[in-house]
C-alpha positions in Angstrom: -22.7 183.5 92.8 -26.5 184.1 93.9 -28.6 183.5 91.1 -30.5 187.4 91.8 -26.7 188.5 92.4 -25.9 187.4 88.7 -29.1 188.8 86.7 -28.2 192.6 88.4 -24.4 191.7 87.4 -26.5 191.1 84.2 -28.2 194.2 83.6 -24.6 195.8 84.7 -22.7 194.4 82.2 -25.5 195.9 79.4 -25.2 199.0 80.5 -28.4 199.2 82.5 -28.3 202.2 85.1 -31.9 202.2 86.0 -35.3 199.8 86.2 -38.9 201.0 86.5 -40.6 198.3 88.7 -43.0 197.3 91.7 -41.8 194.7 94.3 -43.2 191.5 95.5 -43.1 187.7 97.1 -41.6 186.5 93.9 -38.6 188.8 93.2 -37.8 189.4 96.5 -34.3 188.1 96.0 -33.6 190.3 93.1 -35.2 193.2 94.6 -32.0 192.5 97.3 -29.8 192.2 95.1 -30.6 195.1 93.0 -30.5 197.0 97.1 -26.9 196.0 96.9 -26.2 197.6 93.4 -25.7 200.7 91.7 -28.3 200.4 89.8 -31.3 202.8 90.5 -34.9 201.2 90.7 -37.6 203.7 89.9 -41.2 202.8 92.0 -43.6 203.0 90.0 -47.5 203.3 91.4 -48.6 200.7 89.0 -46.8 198.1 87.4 -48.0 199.2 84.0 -46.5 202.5 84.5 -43.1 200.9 84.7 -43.7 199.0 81.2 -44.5 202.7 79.9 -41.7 204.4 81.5 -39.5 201.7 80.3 -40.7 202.5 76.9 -39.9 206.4 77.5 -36.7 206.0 78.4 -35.9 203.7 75.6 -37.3 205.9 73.0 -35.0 208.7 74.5 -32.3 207.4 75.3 -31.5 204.8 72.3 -31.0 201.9 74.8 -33.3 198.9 75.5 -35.7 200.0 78.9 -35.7 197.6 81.7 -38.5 196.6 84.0 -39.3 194.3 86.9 -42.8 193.2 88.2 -43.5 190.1 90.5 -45.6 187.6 89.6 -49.4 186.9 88.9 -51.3 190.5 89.1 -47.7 192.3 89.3 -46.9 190.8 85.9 -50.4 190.8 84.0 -50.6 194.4 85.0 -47.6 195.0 82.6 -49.3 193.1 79.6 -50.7 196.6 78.1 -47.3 198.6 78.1 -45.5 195.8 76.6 -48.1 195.2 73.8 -48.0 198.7 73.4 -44.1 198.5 73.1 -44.7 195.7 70.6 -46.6 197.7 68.1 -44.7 200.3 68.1 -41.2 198.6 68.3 -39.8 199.7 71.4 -36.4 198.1 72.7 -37.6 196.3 76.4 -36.5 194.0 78.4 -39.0 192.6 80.6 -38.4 191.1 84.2 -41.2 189.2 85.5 -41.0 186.9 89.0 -42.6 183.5 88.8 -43.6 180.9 91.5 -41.5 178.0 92.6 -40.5 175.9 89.4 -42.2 172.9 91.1 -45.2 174.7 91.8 -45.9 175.6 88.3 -49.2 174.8 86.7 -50.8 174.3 89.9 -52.4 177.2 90.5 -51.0 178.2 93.2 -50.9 181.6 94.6 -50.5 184.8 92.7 -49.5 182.7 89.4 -50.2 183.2 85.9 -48.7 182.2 82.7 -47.6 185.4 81.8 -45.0 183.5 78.6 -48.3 182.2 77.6 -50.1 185.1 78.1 -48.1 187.6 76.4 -47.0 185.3 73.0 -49.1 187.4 70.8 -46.8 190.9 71.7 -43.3 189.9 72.8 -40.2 189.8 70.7 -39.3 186.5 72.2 -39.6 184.9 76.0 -38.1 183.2 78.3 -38.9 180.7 81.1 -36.0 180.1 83.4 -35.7 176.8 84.3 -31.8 176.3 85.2 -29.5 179.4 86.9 -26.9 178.8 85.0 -28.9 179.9 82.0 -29.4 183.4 83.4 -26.2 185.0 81.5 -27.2 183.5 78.3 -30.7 184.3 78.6 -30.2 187.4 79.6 -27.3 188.4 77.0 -29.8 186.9 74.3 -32.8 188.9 75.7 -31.0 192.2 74.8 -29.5 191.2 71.7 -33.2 190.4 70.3 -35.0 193.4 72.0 -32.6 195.5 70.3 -31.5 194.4 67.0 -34.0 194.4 63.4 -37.0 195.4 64.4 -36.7 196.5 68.1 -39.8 194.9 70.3 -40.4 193.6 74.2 -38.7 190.6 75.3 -39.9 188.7 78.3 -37.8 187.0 80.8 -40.2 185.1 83.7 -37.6 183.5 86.5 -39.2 181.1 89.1 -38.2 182.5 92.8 -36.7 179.5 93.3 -34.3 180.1 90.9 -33.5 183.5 91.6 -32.6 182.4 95.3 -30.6 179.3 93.7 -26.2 179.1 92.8 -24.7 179.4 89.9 -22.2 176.8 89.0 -20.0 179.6 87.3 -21.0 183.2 86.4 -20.0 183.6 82.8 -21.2 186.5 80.7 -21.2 185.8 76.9 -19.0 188.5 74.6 -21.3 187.4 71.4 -24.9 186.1 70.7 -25.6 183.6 67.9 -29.3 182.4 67.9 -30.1 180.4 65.0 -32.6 181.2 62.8 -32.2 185.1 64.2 -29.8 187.1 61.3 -31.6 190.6 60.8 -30.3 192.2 57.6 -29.2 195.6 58.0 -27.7 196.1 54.5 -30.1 196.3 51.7 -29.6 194.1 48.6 -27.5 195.6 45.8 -29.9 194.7 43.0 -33.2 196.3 44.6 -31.3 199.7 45.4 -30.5 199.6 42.0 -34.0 199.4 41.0 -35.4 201.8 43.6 -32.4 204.5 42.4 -33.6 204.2 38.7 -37.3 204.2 39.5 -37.0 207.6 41.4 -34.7 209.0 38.7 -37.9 208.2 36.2 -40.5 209.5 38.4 -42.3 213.1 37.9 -44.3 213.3 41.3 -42.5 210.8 44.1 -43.3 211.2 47.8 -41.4 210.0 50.7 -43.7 208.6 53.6 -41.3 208.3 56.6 -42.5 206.1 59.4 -41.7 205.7 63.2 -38.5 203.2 61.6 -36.5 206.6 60.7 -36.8 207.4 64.8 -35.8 203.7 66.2 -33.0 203.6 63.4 -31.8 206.9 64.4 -31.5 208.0 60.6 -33.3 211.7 61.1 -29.9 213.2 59.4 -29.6 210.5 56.7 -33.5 210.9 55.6 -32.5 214.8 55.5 -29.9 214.2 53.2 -31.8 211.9 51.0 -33.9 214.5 50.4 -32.2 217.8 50.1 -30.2 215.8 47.8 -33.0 214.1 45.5 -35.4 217.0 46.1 -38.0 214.7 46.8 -41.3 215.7 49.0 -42.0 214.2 52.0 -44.7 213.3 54.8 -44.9 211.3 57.8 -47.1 208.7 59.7 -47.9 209.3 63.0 -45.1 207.5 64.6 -42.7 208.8 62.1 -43.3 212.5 63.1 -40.1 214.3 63.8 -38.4 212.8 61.5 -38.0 215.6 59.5 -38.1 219.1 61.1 -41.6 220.8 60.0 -39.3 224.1 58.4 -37.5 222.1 55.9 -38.6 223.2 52.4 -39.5 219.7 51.5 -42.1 219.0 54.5 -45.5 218.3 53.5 -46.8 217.3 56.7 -48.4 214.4 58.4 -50.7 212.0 56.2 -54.0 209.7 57.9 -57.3 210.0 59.1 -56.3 212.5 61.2 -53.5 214.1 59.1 -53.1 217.6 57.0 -55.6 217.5 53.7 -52.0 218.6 51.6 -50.0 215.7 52.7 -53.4 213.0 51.7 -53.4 215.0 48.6 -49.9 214.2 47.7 -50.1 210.6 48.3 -53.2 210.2 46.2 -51.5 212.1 43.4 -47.8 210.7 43.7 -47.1 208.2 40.8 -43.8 206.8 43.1 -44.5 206.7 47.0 -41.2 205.7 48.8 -42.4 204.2 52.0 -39.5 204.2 54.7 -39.5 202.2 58.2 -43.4 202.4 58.0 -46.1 199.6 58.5 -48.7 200.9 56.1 -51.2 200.6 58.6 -55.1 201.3 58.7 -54.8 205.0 60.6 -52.0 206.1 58.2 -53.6 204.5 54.8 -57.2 204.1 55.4 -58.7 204.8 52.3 -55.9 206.2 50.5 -55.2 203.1 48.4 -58.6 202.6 47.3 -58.3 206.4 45.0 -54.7 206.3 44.9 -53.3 206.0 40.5 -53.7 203.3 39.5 -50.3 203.2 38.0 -48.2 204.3 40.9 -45.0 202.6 42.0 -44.8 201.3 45.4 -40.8 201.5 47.0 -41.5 199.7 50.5 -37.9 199.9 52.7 -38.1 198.0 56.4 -36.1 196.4 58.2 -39.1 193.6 59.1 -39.6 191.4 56.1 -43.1 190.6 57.4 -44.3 194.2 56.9 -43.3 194.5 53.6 -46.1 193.3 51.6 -48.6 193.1 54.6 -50.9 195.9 53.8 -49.6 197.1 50.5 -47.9 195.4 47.6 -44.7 197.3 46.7 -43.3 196.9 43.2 -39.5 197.0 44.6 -39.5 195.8 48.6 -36.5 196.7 50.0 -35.3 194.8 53.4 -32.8 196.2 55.6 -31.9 198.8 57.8 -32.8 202.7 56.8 -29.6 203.9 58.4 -28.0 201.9 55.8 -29.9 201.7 52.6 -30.6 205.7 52.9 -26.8 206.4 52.8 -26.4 203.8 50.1 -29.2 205.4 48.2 -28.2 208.9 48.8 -24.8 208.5 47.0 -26.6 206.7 44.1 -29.3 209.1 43.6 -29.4 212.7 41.5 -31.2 215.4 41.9 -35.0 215.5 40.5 -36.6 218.0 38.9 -39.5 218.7 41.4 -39.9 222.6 41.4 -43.7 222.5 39.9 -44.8 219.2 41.8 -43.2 220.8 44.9 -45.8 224.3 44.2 -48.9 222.2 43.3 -48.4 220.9 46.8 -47.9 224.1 48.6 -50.9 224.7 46.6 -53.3 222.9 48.7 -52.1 224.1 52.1 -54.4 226.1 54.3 -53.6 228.4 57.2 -54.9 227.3 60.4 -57.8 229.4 61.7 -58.5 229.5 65.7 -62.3 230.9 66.4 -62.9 232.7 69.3 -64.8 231.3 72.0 -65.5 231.3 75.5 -62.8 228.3 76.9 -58.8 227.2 75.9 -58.7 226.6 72.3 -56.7 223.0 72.8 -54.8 223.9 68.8 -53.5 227.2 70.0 -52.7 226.3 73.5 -50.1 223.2 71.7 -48.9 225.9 69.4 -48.1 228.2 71.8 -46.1 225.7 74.6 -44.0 224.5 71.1 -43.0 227.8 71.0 -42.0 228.5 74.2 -40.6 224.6 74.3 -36.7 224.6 74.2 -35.4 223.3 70.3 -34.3 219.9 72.4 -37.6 219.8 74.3 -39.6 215.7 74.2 -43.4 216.1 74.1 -45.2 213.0 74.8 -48.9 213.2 73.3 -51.8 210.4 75.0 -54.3 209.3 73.3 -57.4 210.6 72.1 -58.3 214.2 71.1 -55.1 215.6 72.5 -53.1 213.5 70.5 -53.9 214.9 67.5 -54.1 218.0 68.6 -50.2 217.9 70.0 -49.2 215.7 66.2 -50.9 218.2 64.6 -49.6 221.9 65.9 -45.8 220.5 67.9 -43.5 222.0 65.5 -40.8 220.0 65.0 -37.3 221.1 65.5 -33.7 219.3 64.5 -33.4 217.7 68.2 -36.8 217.5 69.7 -38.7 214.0 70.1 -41.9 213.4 69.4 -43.8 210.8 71.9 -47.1 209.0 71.4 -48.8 205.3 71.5 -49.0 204.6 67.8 -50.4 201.1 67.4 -52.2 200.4 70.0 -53.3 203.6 70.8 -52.9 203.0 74.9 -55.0 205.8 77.3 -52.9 206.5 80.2 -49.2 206.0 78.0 -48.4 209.7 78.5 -47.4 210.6 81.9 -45.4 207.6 82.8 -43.9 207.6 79.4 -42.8 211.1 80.5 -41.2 210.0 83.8 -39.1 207.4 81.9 -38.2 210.1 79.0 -37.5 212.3 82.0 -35.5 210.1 83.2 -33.4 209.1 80.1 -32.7 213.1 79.6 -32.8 214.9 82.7 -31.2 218.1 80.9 -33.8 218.8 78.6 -37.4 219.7 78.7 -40.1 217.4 79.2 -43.8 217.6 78.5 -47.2 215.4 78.8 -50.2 216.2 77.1 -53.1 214.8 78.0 -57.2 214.2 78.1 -58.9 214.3 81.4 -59.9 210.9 80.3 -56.5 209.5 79.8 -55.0 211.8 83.1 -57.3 209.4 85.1 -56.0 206.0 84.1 -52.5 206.8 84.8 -52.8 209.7 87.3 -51.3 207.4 90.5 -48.6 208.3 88.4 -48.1 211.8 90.1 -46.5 209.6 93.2 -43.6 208.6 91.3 -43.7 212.2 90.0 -43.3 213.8 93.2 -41.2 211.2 94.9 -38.1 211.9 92.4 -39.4 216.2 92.0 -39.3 215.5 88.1 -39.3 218.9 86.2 -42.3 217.9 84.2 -45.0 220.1 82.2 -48.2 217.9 82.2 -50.7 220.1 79.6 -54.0 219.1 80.9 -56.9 219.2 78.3 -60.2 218.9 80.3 -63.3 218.6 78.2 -65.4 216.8 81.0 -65.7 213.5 78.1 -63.9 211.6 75.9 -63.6 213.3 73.5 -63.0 211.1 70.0 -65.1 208.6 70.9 -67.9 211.3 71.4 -66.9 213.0 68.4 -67.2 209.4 66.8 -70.6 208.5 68.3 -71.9 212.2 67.5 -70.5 211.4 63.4 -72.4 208.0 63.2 -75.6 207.7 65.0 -76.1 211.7 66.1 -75.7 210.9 69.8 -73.5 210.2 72.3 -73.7 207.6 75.5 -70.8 206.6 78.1 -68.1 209.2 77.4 -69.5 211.7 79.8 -67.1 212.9 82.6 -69.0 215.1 84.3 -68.0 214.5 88.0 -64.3 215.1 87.2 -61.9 215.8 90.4 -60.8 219.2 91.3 -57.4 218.5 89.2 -55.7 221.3 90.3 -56.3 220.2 94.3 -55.4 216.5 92.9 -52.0 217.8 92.4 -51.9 220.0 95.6 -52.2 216.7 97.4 -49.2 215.5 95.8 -47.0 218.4 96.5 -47.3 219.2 92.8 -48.1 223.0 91.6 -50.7 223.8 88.9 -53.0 226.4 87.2 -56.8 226.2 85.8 -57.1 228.2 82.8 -60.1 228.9 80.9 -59.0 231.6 78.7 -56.3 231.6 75.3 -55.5 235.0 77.1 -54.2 233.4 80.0 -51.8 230.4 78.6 -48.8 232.9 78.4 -48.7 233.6 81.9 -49.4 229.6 82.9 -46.9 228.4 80.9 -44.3 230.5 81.9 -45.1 229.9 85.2 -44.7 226.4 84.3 -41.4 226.0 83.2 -39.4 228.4 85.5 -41.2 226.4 87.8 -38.2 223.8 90.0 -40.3 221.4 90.0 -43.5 219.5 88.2 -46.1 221.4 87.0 -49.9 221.6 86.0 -51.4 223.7 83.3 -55.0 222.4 83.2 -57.1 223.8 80.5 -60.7 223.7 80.4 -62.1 223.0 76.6 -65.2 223.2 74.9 -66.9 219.7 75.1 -67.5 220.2 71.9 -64.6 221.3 70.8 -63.6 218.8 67.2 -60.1 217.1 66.8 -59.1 219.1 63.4 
């Protein structure tokens, strides 16, 4: 069997139905071979778009994403989606062509050490030096991209190799990599210990991370909590986890989070952190006033995070999925009626000021509503990020999309196309900045091509918007953010074959966004926004 033959016979044998990806000189062979197949290749405009797609559609659809990009410029143009996979732990499986295995390290054309290059942010890599290593490799990359803590895993294959014979096609049933044993079950002992801790405490808090999602454990952290009665609030990347209506919600914690939910962390004196890193955006400055006294219950499945940022007094390694049902049969109700009111306490009512352009907080509010209960918003970054964490209402069944970690302009639309893909039944929508729209709008090719029914909410403010709002804060000016000669967005998308409406009044998102989604195909709502106009 053809080497290129046997990685598609690969992919088929893990279930793969469909690769984002962007042909060239080095996986020409595989781009036959996946010609011949039923698998169905996505082109992207850009081959970081099919990194971010890839991500989408794992996020969406539960299983590893798969994408393909040829060598030198084709694969270091993926190097941003799969760091911004890595740091937020999203299931790929990256395809990347090399040059001849003889002609490594000389420089030749279009080559780059992309192994080397992309150490830092991959799960693991692979250089393919033998054919007959393909099925392993290729068996192993999947295992690893999506077992413990789901990341990127890189596969570079010479062209040589692709082109060359396999001795004998043999796909492994099992994958035992020394050294690699993630621990899904947590230890006996430290449940034990977390159980009586909670059952002691007066004020515990639940901080669910973006681990609930990947573990798929939304309905087990629910019944952890109706059961214990324990409060809870969420990262960033750990929104959704628990709908916004259930009584226990507190809301989302950070920088850029609700004043109630920082409140109850600096007040808690037991903080239950689940499937979350503890990082800088989600704790900064938190831990410095937090009491003193407070116990610290850190439960991840990545024994490197546990510790990292935060010293927990009981670290508990394993799967959520697991240790929640384990703990939920262990635990008893708490007493947490008055704790529960002091919070409710501190919430305030959103107030929207009138004003002369699209308040961006209302406009959010408003398309949640009129969202479907199964509807996947993906947020970019920047300003409208915050705005679509912030006022998205979370529903039992809806999906919550963003770049957490690395906080990657230009994530949202082709994330879209691959969530999109991954659930063609339900609703799909982008928010996004003018400033991110622009480093990712080549995107509306592959958006037109395949007539996705997409909602892209368009939040034009003419800059970028947290960085001015930063600059402003510290030295009272701004410089460089200024996007004043912004294309005619609306004629942008007419060029593509894609509909879409400028509005400049709250009075007239009703009517936009209805048009929107009976629309057949994608769909433009661009709003113009103060650019002035703050992130809370």
């Amino acid at each position: 069997m053809k080497a290129s033959d046997a990685i598609v016979k690969c992919l088929l044998n893990e279930g793969v139905d469909i690769v984002f990806g962007y042909p060239g000189a080095a996986v020409i062979d595989l781009y036959e071979s996946l010609r011949k197949s039923k698998i169905r290749h996505v082109l992207v405009r850009q081959e970081q778009a099919a990194a971010h797609s890839a991500s989408g559609y794992a996020r969406v659809s539960g299983k590893a994403g798969v994408c393909i990009a040829t060598s030198g410029p084709g694969a270091t143009n993926l190097i941003t989606g799969i760091a911004t996979a890595y740091m937020d732990s999203i299931p790929l499986v990256v395809i990347t062509g090399q040059v001849k295995s003889a002609m490594i390290g000389r420089d030749v054309f279009q080559e780059a050490d992309i192994t080397g290059a992309t150490e830092s942010f991959t799960k693991h890599s692979y250089l393919v030096k033998d054919a007959d290593d393909l099925p392993r490799i290729i068996k192993e990359a999947f295992y690893i991209a999506t077992t413990g803590r789901p990341g990127p895993v890189l596969i570079d294959i010479p062209s040589d190799i692709q082109a060359e014979k396999l001795e004998k096609f043999i796909y492994p049933d099992t994958v035992d990599i020394r050294g690699y044993k993630p621990t899904l079950k947590g230890h006996p002992g430290q449940i034990k210990r977390a159980v009586k801790a909670i059952s002691e405490s007066k004020r515990p808090l639940i901080v669910a991370g973006g681990g609930v999602l990947l573990s798929d454990a939304q309905s087990e952290l629910t019944g952890f909590i109706n059961k214990s009665r324990i409060p809870v609030v969420h990262t960033l990347m750990g929104k959704g986890a628990v709908p916004t209506q259930n009584p226990y919600y507190v809301g989302m914690i950070g920088t850029h989070g609700f004043a109630q939910a920082n409140i109850a962390m600096l007040k808690s004196d037991l903080l239950i952190f689940i499937g979350a890193r503890i990082a800088d955006r989600a704790w900064g400055g938190i831990g410095d006033k937090m009491k003193k006294d407070a116990q610290i219950i850190h439960i991840d499945i990545d024994p490197a995070e546990i510790g990292k940022n935060l010293g927990p007094n009981i670290p508990l390694v394993g799967d959520v999925k697991h240790i929640l049902t384990e703990m939920t049969s262990k635990t008893e109700p708490l007493d947490t009626d008055d704790w529960l009111e002091e919070l409710r306490s501190h919430r305030k009512t959103a107030q929207h000021a009138e004003s002369d352009f699209v308040n961006p907080k209302y406009a959010v509010e408003l398309l949640s509503k009129k969202l479907d209960d199964d509807a996947i918003l993906v947020a970019d970054v920047g300003q409208n990020q915050m705005w679509a964490a912030r006022h998205f209402e979370d529903k039992e069944g809806r999906r919550f999309l963003t770049s957490g970690g690395l906080g990657t302009m230009g994530y949202s639309l082709p994330a879209a196309v691959g969530a999109k893909f991954a659930a063609p039944g339900r609703q799909v929508a982008a928010v996004v900045g003018d400033g991110g729209f622009q480093m990712s709008q080549f995107e509306l090719g592959t958006i037109s091509a395949n007539n996705l029914k997409l909602v892209i909410l368009l939040f034009n403010n003419s800059r970028l918007g947290m960085v001015r709002e930063l600059q402003d804060r510290k030295f009272g000016r701004i410089t460089a953010v200024e996007l004043d000669k912004n294309p005619d967005f609306i004629k942008l998308c007419d060029a593509y074959g894609i509909k879409g409406v400028r509005v400049t009044a709250d009075s007239e998102l009703e009517a936009a966004f209805d048009k929107a989604l009976k629309s057949k195909g994608p769909f433009l709502v661009e709003c113009v926004v103060d650019c002035n106009e703050c992130t809370l």
